[in-house]
N, C-alpha and C positions, 0 to 999 in steps of 0.2 A: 405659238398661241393656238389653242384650240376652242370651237362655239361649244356650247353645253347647252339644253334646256333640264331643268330642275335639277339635275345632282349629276356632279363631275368628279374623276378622281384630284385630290390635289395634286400637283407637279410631282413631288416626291414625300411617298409617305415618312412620316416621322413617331419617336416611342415620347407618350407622354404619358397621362393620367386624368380620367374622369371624377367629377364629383361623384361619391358616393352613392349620394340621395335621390340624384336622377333615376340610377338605375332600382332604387328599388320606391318609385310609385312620390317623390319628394317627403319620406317618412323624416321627420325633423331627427330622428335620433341617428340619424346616418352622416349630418353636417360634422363636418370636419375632419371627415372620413375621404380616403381616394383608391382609387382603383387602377395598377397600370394596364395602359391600352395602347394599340397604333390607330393614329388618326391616319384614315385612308380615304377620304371623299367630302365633298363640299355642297349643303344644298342651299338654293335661293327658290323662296317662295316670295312672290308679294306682297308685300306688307309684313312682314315679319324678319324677324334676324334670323343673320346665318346659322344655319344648322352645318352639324359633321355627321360623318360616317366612320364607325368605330371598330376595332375589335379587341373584346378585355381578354387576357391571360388565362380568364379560363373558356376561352373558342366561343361566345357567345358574340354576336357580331347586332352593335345597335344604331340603327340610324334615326337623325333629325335629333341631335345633342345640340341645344343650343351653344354657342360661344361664350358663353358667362361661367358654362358648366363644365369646361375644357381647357384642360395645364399644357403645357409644352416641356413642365418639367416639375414637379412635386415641389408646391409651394413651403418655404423657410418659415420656421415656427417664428409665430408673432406676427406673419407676413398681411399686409393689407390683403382685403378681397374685394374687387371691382367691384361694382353692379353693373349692370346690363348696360343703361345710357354711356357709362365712361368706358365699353369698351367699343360698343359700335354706337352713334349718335345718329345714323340714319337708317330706315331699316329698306331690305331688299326693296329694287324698283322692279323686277320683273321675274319669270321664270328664265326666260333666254342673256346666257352669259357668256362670257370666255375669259380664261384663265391663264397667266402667263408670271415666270418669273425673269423679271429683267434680269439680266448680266450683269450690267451695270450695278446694280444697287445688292445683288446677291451677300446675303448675310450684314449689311449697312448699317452700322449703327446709327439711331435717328429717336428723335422726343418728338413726341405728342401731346397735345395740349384737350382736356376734359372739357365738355360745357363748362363745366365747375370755374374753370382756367387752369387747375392741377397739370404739373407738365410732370409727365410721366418719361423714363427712358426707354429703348428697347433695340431691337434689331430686326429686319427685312425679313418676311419668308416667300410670299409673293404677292400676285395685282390677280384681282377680280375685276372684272368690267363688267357692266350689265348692257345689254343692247335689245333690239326691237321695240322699243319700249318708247312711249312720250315724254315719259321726264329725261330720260340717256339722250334722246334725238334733237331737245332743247337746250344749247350751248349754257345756259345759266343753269340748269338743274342739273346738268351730268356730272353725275360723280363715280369712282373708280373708289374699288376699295380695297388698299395694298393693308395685306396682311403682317401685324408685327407682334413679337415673339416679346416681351416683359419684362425686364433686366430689376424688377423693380421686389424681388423677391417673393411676389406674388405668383407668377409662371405662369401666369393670364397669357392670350391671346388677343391682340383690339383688331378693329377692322376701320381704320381711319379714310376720310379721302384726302385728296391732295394740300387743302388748306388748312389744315391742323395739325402739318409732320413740317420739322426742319430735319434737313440728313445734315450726319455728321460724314462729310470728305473732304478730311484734310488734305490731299492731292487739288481740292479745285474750290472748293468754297472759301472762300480770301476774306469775306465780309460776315460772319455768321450776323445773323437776323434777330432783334431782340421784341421779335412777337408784334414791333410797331413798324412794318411792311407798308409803303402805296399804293399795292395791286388793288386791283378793285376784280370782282366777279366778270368770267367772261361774257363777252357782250353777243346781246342774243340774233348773231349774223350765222350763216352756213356760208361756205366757201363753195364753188364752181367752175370747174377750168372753160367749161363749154358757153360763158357767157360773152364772151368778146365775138363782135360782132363783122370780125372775118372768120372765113373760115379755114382751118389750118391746111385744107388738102392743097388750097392753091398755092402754097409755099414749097412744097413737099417733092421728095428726086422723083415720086412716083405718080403717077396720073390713075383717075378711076378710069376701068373700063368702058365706053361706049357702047 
C-alpha cells in the first residue's frame, strides 16, 4: 500500500479506451466514438469523482478523465453505457489516499448493485482508500473504493464501496447473500490499545531505566 495526495499511479497500468468526446472539448459528434489508450494514474479531488491519468496511441498524454469516460476494454455494440451515479455513487472525500490491490480478491469476480438497485457483474482491479480527511476518520462515513472492471458489455469502470459489492469465491462463500443481509452501518466507536488502565510495562521481561 502506498499514501498519495491528489494523483497516484494505479498499481499496474492497464490498455483500454477513452471516450471520444472528452478528448475533443465534449463536441456531441464524437459520442460513440473511442480512442485506444493506457490508463496509468488515478486522481481524487474533493468533491468530485475520480479522474484518470491517460496516454492515447498517438503520445498525447491526458489527465483528470473522469470515470464515466474510461473502458477497460472497447464496449460490445448495442452495449448499455453507465452514467456517472451507477458507476461511482459517492464522490472523492479528500485529496490524501492510498492505493492497494489485495491478493486476496485479485481479478475476483463480484456484482454490484446501482442506486437504481440494477446488479451489474464485473471483476476486482483494485482498493482506493481515502484518509486525513473527517468523513474516512468517522467509522460511519468511511468508505473505500475498490475498483471494478464491467463484465457487462459495457467495459465501464465503477468505483463501489464495500456495501454494494458481493464477491464471487467459490472456495469460501458457502451462503451467497441475496441483497437481504442484517449488518447494519459501522458503529460510530474508534478503537485504542492504550485505554486500559494498567499499565503494560509493569508486566514486561524489561524494566524502564531509572
Amino acid at each position: 500500500m502506498s499514501h498519495h495526495c491528489l494523483s497516484a499511479s494505479v498499481p499496474q497500468h492497464i490498455y483500454g479506451y477513452v471516450a471520444s468526446e472528452i478528448l475533443h472539448g465534449l463536441d456531441p459528434s464524437f459520442i460513440g466514438q473511442f480512442e485506444p489508450c493506457v490508463i496509468i494514474g488515478i486522481t481524487s479531488v474533493p468533491s468530485r469523482a475520480l479522474m484518470f491519468e491517460i496516454m492515447t496511441e498517438k503520445g498525447a498524454k491526458w489527465a483528470r478523465i473522469p470515470i464515466h469516460m474510461l473502458f477497460w476494454e472497447k464496449p460490445a455494440d448495442n452495449a448499455p453505457r453507465h452514467e456517472l451515479p451507477d458507476l461511482q455513487c459517492w464522490d472523492c472525500h479528500g485529496w490524501d489516499f492510498a492505493t492497494v490491490e489485495f491478493e486476496y480478491l485479485r481479478e475476483m469476480g463480484c456484482e454490484y448493485r446501482t442506486p437504481d438497485g440494477v446488479t451489474i457483474q464485473g471483476h476486482y482491479w483494485f482498493t482506493l482508500d481515502h484518509t486525513d480527511n473527517g468523513y474516512s476518520q468517522y467509522p460511519p462515513e468511511h468508505k473505500n473504493y475498490n475498483l471494478i472492471k464491467l463484465e457487462d458489455g459495457s467495459g465501464q469502470i465503477a468505483a463501489m464501496p464495500n456495501n454494494r459489492i458481493l464477491w464471487h469465491d467459490d472456495s469460501f462463500v458457502s451462503r451467497p447473500s441475496d441483497w437481504k443481509p442484517d449488518y447494519k452501518t459501522m458503529a460510530p466507536v474508534t478503537w485504542h490499545a492504550e485505554e486500559g488502565r494498567r499499565n503494560p510495562q509493569e508486566t514486561a521481561m524489561t524494566r524502564d531505566v531509572e
